[in-house]
VEXLO-42096 format. One line per 10 residues: their letters; for each residue z, y, x of N, C-alpha, C. Coordinates in nm, 3 decimals, padded with zeros to 5 digits. Example, Ala and Ser with C-alpha at 12.3 -4.5 7.8 and 13.67 -1.06 7.14 Angstrom:
! residues 2
as) 00.780 -00.569 01.319 00.780 -00.450 01.230 00.780 -00.330 01.320 ~ 00.708 -00.225 01.285 00.714 -00.106 01.367 00.787 00.003 01.290 $
! end
This chain:
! residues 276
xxxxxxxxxx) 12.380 12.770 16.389 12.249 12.709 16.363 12.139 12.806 16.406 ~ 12.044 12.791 16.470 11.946 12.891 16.534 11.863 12.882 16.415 ~ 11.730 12.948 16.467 11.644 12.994 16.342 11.586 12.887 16.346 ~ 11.545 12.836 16.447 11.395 12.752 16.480 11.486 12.643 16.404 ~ 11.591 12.553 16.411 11.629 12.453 16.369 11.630 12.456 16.179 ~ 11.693 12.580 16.131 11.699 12.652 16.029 11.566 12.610 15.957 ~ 11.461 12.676 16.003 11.289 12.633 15.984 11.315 12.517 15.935 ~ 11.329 12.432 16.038 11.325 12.251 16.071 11.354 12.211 15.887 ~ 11.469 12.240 15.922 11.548 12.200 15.787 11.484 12.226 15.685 ~ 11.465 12.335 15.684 11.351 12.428 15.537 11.233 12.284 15.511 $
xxxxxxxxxx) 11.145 12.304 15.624 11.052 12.221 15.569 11.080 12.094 15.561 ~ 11.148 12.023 15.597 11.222 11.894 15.594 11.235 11.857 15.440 ~ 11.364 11.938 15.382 11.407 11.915 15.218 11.274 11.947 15.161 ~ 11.201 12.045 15.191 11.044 12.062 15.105 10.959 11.952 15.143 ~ 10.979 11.899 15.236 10.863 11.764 15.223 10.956 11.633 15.140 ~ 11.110 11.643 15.166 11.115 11.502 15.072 11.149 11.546 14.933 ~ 11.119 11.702 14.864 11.123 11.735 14.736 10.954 11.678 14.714 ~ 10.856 11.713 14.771 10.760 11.661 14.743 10.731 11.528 14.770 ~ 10.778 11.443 14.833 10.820 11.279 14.794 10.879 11.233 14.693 ~ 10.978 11.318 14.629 11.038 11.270 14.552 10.946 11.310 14.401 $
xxxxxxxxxx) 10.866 11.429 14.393 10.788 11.424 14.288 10.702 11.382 14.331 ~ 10.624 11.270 14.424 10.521 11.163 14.397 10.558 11.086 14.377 ~ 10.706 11.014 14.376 10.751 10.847 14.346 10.784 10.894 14.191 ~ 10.781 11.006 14.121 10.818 11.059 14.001 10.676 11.000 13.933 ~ 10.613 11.051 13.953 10.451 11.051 13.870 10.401 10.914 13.944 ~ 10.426 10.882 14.061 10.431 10.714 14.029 10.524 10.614 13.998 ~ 10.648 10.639 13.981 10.718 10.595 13.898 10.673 10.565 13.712 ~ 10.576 10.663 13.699 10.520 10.671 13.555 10.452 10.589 13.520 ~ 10.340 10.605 13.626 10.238 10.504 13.634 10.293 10.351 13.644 ~ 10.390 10.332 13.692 10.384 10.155 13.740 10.478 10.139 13.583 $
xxxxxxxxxx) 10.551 10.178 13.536 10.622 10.168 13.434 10.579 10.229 13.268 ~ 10.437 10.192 13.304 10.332 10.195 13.192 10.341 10.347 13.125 ~ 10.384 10.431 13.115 10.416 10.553 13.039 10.274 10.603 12.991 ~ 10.182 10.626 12.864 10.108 10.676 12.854 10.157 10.872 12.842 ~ 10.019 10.925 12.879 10.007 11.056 12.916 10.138 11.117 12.811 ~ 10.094 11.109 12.687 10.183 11.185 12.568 10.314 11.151 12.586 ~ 10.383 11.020 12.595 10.499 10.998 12.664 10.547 11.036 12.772 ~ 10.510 11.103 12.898 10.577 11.127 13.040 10.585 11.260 12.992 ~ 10.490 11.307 12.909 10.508 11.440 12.877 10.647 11.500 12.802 ~ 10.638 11.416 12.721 10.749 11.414 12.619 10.928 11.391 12.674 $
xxxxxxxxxx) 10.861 11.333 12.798 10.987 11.304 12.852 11.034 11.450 12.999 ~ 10.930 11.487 12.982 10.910 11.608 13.125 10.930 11.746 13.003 ~ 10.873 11.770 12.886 10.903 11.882 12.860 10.957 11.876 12.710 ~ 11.022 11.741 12.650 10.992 11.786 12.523 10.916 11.833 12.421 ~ 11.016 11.837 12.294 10.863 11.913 12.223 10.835 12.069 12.196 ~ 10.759 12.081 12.255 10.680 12.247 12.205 10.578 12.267 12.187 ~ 10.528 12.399 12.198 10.393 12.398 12.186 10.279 12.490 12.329 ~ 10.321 12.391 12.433 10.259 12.463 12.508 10.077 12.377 12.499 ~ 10.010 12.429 12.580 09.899 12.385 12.575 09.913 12.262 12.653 ~ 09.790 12.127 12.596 09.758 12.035 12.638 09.615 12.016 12.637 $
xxxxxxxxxx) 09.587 11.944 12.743 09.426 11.899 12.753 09.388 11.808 12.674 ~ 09.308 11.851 12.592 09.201 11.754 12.534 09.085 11.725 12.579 ~ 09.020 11.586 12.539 08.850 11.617 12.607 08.787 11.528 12.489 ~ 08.643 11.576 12.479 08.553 11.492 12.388 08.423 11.493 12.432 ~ 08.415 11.417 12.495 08.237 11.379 12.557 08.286 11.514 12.675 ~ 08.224 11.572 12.677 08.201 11.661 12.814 08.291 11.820 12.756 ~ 08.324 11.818 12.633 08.356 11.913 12.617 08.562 11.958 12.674 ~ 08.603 12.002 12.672 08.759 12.055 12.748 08.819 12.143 12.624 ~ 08.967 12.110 12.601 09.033 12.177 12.526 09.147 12.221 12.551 ~ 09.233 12.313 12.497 09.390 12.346 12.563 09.434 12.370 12.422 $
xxxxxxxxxx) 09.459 12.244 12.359 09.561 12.260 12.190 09.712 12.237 12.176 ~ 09.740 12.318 12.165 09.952 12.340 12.139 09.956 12.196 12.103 ~ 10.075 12.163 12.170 10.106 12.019 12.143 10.139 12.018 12.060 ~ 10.214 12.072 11.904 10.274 12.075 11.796 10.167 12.011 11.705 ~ 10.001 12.063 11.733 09.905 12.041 11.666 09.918 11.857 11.663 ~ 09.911 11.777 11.773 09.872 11.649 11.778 09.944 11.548 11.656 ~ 09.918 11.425 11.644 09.991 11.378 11.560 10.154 11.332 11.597 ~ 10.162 11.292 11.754 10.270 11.253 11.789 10.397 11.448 11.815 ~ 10.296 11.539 11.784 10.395 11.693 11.853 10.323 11.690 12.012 ~ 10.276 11.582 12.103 10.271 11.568 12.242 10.153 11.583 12.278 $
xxxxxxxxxx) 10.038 11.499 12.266 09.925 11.512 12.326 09.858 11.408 12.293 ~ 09.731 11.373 12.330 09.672 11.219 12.332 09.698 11.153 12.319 ~ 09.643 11.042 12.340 09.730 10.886 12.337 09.662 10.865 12.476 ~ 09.682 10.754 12.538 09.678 10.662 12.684 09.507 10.654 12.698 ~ 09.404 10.678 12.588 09.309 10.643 12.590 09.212 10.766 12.589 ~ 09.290 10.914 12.551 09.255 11.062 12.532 09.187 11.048 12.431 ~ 09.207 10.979 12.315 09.163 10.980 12.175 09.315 11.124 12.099 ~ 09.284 11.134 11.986 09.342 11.237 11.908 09.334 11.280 11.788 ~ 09.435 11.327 11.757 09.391 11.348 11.596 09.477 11.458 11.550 ~ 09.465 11.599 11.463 09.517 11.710 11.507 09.586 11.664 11.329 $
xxxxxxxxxx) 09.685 11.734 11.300 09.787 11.696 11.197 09.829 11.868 11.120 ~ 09.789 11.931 11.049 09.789 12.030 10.976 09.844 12.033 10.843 ~ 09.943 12.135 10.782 10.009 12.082 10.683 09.926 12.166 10.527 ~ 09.887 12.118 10.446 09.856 12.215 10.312 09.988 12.274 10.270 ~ 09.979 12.431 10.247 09.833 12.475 10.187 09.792 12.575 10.320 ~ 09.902 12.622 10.421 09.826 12.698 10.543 09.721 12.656 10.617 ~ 09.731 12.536 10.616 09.634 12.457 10.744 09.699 12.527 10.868 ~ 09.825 12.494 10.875 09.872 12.512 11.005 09.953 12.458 11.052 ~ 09.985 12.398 11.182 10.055 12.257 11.187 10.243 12.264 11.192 ~ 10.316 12.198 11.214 10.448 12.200 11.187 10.541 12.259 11.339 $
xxxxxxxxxx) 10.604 12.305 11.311 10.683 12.411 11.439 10.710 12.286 11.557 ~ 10.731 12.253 11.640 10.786 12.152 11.753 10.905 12.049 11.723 ~ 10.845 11.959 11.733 10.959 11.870 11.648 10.957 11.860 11.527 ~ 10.943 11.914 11.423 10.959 11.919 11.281 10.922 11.823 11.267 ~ 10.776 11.736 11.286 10.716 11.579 11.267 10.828 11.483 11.231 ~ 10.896 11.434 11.314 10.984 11.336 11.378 11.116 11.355 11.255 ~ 11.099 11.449 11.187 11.224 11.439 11.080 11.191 11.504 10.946 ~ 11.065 11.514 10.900 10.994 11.577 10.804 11.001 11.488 10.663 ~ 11.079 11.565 10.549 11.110 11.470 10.415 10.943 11.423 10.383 ~ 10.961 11.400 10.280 10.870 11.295 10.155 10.747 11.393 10.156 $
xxxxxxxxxx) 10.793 11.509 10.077 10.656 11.604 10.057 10.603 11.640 10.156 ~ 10.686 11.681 10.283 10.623 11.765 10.418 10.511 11.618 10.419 ~ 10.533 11.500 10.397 10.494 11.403 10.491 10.350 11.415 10.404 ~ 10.366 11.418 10.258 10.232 11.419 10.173 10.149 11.549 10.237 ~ 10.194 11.637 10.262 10.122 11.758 10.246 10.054 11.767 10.364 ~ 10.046 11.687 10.467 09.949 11.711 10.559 09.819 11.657 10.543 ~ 09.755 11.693 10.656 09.613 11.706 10.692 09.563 11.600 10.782 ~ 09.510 11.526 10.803 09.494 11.426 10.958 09.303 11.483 10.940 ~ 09.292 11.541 11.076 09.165 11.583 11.085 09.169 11.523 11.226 ~ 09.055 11.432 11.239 09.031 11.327 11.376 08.843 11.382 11.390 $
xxxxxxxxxx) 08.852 11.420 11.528 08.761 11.449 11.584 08.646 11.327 11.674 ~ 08.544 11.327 11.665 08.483 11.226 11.761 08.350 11.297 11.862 ~ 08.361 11.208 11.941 08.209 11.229 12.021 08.126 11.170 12.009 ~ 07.976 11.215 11.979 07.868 11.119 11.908 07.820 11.119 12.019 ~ 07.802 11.070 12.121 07.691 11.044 12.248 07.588 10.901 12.255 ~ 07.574 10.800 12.114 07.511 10.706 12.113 07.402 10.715 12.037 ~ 07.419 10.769 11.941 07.330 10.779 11.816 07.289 10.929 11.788 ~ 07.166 10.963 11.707 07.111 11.123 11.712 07.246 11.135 11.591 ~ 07.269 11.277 11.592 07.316 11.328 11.468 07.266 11.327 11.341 ~ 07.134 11.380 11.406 06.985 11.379 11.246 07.047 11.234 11.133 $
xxxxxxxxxx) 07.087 11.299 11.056 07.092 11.179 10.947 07.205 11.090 10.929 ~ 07.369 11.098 11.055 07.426 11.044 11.077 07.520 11.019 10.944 ~ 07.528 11.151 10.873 07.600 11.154 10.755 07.541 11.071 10.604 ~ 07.389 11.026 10.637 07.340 10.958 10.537 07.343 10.831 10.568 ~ 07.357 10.778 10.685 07.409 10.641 10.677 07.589 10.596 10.654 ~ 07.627 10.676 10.630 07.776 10.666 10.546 07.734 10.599 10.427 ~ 07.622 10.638 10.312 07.618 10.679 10.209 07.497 10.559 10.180 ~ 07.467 10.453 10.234 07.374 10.372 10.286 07.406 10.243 10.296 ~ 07.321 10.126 10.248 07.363 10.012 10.293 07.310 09.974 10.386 ~ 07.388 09.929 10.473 07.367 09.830 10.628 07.316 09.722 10.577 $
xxxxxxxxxx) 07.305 09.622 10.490 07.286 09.493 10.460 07.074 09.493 10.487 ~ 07.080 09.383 10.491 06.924 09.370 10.520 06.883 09.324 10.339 ~ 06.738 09.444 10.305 06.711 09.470 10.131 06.667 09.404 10.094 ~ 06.661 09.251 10.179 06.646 09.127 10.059 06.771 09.030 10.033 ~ 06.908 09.091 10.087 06.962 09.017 10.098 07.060 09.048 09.928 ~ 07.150 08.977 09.905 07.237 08.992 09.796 07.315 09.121 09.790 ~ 07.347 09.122 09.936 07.427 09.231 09.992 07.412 09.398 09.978 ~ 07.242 09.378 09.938 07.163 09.513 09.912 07.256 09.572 09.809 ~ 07.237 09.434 09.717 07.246 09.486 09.573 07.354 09.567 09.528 ~ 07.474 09.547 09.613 07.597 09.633 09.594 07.572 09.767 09.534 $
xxxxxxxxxx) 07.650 09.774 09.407 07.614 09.938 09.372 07.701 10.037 09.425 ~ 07.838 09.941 09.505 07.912 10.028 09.579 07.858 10.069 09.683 ~ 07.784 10.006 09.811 07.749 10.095 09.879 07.588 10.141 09.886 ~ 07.526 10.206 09.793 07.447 10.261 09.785 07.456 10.421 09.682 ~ 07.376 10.549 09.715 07.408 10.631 09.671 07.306 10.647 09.565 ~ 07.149 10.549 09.600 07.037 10.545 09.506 07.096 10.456 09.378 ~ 07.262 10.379 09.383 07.248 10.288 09.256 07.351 10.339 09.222 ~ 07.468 10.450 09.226 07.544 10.522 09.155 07.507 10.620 09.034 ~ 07.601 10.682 08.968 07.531 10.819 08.872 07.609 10.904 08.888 ~ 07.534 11.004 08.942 07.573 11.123 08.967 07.634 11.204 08.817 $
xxxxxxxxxx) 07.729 11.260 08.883 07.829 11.340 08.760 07.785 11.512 08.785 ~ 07.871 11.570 08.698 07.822 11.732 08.698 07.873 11.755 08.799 ~ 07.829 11.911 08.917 07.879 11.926 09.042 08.076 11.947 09.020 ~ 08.162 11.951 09.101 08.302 12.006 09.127 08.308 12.040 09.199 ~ 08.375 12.183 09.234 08.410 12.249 09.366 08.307 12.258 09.473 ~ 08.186 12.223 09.385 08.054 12.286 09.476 08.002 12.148 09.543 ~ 08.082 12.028 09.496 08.059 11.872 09.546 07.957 11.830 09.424 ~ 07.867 11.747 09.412 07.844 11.623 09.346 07.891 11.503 09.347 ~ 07.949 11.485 09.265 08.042 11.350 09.248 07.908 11.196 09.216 ~ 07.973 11.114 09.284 07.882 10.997 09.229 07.968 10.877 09.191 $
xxxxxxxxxx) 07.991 10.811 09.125 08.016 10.684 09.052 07.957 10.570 09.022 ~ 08.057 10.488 09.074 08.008 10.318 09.061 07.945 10.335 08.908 ~ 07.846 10.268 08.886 07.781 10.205 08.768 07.833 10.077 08.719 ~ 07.909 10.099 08.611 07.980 09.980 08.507 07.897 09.825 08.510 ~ 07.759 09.894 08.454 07.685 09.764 08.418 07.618 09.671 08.508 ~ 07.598 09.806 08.670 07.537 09.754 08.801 07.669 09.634 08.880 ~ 07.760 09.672 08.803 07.862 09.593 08.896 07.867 09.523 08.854 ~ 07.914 09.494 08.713 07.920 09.355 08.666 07.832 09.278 08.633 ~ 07.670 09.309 08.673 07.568 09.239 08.676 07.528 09.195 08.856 ~ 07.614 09.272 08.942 07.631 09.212 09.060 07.716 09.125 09.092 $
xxxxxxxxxx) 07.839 09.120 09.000 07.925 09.075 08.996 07.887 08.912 09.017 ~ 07.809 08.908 08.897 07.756 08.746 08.858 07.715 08.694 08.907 ~ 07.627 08.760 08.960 07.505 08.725 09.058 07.623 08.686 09.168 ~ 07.686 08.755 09.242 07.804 08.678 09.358 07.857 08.541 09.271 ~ 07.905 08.570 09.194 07.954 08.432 09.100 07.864 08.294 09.147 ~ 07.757 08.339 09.096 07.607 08.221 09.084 07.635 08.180 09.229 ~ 07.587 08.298 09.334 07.601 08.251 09.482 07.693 08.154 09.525 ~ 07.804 08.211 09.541 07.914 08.162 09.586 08.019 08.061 09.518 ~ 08.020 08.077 09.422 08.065 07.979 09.320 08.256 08.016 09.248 ~ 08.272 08.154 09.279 08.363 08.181 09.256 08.373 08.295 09.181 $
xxxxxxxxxx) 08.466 08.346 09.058 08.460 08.491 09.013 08.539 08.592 09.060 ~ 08.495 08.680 09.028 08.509 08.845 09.122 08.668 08.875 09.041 ~ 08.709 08.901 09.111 08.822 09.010 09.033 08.851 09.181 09.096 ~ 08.707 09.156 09.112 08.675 09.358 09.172 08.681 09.403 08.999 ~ 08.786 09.535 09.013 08.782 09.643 08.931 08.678 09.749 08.978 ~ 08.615 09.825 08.840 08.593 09.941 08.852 08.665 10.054 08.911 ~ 08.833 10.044 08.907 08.881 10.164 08.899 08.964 10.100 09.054 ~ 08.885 10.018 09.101 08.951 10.018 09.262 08.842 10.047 09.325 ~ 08.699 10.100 09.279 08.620 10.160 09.405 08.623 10.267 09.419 ~ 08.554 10.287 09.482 08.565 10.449 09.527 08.440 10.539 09.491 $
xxxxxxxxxx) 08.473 10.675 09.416 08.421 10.816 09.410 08.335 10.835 09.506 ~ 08.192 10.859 09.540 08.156 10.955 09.656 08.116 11.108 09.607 ~ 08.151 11.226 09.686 08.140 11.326 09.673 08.018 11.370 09.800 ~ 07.925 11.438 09.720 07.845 11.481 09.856 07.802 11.621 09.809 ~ 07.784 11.707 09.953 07.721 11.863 10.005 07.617 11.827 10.055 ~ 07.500 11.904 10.013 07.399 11.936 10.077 07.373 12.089 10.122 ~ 07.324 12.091 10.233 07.277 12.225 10.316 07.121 12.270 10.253 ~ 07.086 12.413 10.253 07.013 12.451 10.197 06.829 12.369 10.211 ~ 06.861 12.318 10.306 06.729 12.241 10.342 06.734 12.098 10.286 ~ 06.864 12.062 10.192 06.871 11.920 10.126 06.926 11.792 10.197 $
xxxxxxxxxx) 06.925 11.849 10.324 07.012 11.737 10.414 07.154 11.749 10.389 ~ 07.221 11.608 10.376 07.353 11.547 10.388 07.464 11.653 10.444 ~ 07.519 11.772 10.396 07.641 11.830 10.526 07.730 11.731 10.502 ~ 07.805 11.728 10.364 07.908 11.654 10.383 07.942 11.545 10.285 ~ 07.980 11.455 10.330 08.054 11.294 10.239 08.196 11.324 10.233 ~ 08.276 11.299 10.115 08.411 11.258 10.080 08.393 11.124 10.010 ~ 08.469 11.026 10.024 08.500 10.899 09.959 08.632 10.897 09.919 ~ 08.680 10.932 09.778 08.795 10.904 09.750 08.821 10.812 09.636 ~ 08.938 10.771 09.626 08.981 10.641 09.531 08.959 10.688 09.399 ~ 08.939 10.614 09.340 08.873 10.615 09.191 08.886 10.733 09.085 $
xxxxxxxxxx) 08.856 10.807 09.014 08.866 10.877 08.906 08.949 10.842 08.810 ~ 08.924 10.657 08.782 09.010 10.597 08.712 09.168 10.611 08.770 ~ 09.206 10.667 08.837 09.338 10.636 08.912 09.416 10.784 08.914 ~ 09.525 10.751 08.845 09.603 10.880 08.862 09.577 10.962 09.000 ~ 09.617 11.112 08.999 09.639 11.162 09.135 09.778 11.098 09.211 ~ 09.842 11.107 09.107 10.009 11.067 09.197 10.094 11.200 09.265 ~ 09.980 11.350 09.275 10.072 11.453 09.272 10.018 11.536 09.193 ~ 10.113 11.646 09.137 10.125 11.804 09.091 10.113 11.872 09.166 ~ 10.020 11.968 09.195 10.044 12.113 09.274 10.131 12.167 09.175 ~ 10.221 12.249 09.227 10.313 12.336 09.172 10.324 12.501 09.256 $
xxxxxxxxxx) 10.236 12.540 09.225 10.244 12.664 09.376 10.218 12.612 09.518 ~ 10.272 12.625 09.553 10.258 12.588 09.732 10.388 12.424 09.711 ~ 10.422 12.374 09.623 10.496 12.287 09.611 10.378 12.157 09.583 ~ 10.404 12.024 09.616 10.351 11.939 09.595 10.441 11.796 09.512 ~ 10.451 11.824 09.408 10.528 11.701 09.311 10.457 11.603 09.311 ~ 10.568 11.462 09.329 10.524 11.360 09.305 10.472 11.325 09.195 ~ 10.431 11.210 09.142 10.428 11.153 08.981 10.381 11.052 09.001 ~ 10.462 10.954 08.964 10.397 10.765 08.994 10.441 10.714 09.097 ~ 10.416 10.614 09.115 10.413 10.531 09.218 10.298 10.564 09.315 ~ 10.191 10.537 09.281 10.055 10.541 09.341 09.968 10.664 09.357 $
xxxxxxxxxx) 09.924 10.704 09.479 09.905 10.847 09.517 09.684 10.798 09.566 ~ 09.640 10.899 09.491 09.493 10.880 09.545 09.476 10.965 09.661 ~ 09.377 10.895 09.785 09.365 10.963 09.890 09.204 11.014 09.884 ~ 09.176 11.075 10.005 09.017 11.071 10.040 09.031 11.051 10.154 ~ 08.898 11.034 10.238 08.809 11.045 10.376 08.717 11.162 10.350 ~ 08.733 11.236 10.470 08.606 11.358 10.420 08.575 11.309 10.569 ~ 08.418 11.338 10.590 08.345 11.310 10.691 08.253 11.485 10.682 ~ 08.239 11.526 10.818 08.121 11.670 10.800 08.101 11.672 10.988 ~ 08.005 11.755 11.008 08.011 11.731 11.163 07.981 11.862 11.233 ~ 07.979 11.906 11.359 07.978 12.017 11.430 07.874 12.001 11.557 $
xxxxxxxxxx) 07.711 11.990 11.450 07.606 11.924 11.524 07.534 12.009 11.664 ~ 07.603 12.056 11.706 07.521 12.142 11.809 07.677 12.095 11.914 ~ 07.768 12.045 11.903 07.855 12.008 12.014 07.894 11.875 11.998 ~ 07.783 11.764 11.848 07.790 11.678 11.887 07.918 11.615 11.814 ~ 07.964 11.637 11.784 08.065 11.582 11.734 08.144 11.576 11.578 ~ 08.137 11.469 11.539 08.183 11.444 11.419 08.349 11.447 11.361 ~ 08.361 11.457 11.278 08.507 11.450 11.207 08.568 11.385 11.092 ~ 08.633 11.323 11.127 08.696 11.245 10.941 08.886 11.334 10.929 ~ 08.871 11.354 10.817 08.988 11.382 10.757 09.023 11.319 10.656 ~ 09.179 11.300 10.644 09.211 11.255 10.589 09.389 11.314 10.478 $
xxxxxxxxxx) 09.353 11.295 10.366 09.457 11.422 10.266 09.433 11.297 10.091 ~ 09.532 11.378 10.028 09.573 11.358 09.915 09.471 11.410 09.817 ~ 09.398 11.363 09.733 09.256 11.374 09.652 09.342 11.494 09.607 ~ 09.421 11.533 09.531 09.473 11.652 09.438 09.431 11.779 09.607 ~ 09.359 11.771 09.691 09.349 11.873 09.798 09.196 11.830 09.827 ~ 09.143 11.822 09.705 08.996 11.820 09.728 08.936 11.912 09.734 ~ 08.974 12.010 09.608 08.920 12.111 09.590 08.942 12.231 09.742 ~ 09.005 12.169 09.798 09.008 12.290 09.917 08.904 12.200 10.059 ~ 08.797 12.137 09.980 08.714 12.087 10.112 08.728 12.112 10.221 ~ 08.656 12.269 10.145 08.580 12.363 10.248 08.627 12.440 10.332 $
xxxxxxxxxx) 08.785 12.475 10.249 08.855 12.543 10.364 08.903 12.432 10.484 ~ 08.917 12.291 10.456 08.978 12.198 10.523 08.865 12.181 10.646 ~ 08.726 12.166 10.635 08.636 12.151 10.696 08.586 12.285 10.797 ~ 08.608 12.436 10.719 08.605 12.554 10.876 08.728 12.532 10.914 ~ 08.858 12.515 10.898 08.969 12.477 10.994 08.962 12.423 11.063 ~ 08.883 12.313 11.093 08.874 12.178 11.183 08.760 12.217 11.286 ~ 08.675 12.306 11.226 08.570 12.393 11.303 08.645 12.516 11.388 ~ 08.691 12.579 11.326 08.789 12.693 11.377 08.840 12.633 11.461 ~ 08.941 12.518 11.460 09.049 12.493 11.550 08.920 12.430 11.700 ~ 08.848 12.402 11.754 08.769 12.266 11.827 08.729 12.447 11.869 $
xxxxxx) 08.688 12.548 11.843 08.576 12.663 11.844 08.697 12.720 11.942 ~ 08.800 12.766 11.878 08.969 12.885 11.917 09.014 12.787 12.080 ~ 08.960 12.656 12.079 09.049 12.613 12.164 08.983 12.553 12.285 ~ 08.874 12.535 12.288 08.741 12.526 12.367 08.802 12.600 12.482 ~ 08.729 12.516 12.628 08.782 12.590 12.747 08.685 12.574 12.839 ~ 08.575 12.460 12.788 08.521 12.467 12.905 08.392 12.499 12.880 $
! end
C-alpha cells in the first residue's frame, strides 16, 4: 500500500466517522429526543457540566443538580433539586431510586426570567388581589394581606392568617350571590409569611398550608420522621433583582425555619455557576 493511497484511506474513514455522527444527532432530532434525554442516553448520569440559560444570562450546572440528574427539559426551562439539611444535591443517579425520606427531604428551587414586568413590587402582587375592588371577588380575606392578622414575628418571618369572622362573613355573602353554600375550611387556607428589607419593601413571600394542619414530619437530627398521613408544604417566592430573575421553592413547612439559608443557596448556586 503506498503512502499517498494510505492518506486516501485515512481521510476517507474520517469523513464517514463524521457522517455517521451527523445521522447520530439527526437521528435525535427526527425521533423527537428532548435535549436531557439524548444526553442521558450519550453519557449517562453524572455530574458533568450542562448549559443552562435564563433570559440572556448562561450557566454550566452539574447535571446531578437538575430534577431529572440530566439537564433541561426540551423547552430549557429547569428546576435545581437540593436535599435538606446540606442543601446539596444527590450523587448521580441516586434520584431515580431514592426511599420515602430522601424523597421528603428535598428542595425544588425553580428559577425564572422576569423580562415582561418591572421587578419594583413584583413580590407584592403575590400578596394582592387581582379581582377588580368593586367586585365580590375583592372581598376575599384569602387573597389580601390588608384583610389578614398578622401574628408575632417567627424565624425573622411575620406570619399572617386568614380571619375567622372575614371568611365566614364572605362566605355568605358568596351564598347570597350564587345560591349555593361554601364548604371552604379555615384550616384548608393558607399561612402567608412575609420579609421585609430595611427600606420596608416586600423581600420575601412564603405561602404555606395552614397552622391548623399537622406538620406530618419530626426533625430528628439530620433525620426526617414521618407522622400522619398528611404532610404540610410551602412555596417560598424571593428574587435576585439586579439579574432579573425570580425564584419559587418548594419544601416541607417543618424546613421553614431554614428560609434563609434555603434562599442564599439558590443565590449562591445561579452566582458559583454563571458563565456568561
Amino acid at each position: 500500500m503506498t503512502q499517498g493511497f494510505a492518506r486516501c484511506l485515512c481521510l476517507l474513514l474520517g469523513c464517514l466517522l463524521a457522517a455517521c455522527t451527523t445521522r447520530t444527532d439527526a437521528q435525535e432530532k427526527d425521533m423527537g429526543l428532548d435535549p436531557a434525554t439524548a444526553a442521558y442516553q450519550k453519557y449517562g448520569y453524572n455530574d458533568r457540566p450542562v448549559e443552562a440559560r435564563l433570559g440572556p444570562h448562561r450557566y454550566l450546572i452539574p447535571a446531578n443538580y437538575f430534577r431529572d440528574q440530566i439537564g433541561p427539559d426540551f423547552q430549557g426551562n429547569f428546576s435545581l433539586l437540593v436535599q435538606w439539611p446540606d442543601l446539596q444535591p444527590l450523587p448521580p443517579g441516586e434520584r431515580s431510586k431514592q426511599d420515602m425520606e430522601t424523597f421528603a427531604k428535598q428542595v425544588t428551587i425553580s428559577p425564572d426570567y422576569v423580562d415582561r414586568v418591572p421587578m419594583e413590587g413584583l413580590l407584592e402582587k403575590s400578596i394582592q388581589s387581582h379581582s377588580a375592588k368593586d367586585s365580590l371577588a375583592y372581598q376575599n380575606p384569602r387573597e389580601r394581606l390588608d384583610l389578614r392578622d398578622a401574628q408575632a414575628p417567627v424565624f425573622g418571618l411575620i406570619p399572617y392568617h386568614v380571619n375567622h369572622d372575614r371568611l365566614v362573613a364572605y362566605e355568605k355573602q358568596q351564598e347570597q350571590v350564587f345560591g349555593f353554600p361554601s364548604t371552604a375550611k379555615l384550616e384548608d387556607t393558607w399561612d402567608w409569611y412575609v420579609a421585609r428589607d430595611t427600606g420596608g419593601a416586600v423581600s420575601t413571600v412564603i405561602k404555606c398550608d395552614s397552622h391548623l394542619q399537622p406538620d406530618g414530619f419530626i426533625i430528628h437530627g439530620e433525620r426526617l420522621i414521618r407522622e400522619g398521613h398528611r404532610s404540610a408544604g410551602c412555596i417560598h417566592y424571593f428574587l435576585m433583582p439586579d439579574e432579573k430573575i425570580s425564584f419559587s421553592a418548594f419544601y416541607p413547612r417543618v424546613f421553614l425555619r431554614d428560609w434563609k439559608r434555603i434562599e442564599d443557596r439558590a443565590r449562591a448556586l445561579l452566582t458559583q455557576y454563571r458563565k456568561d
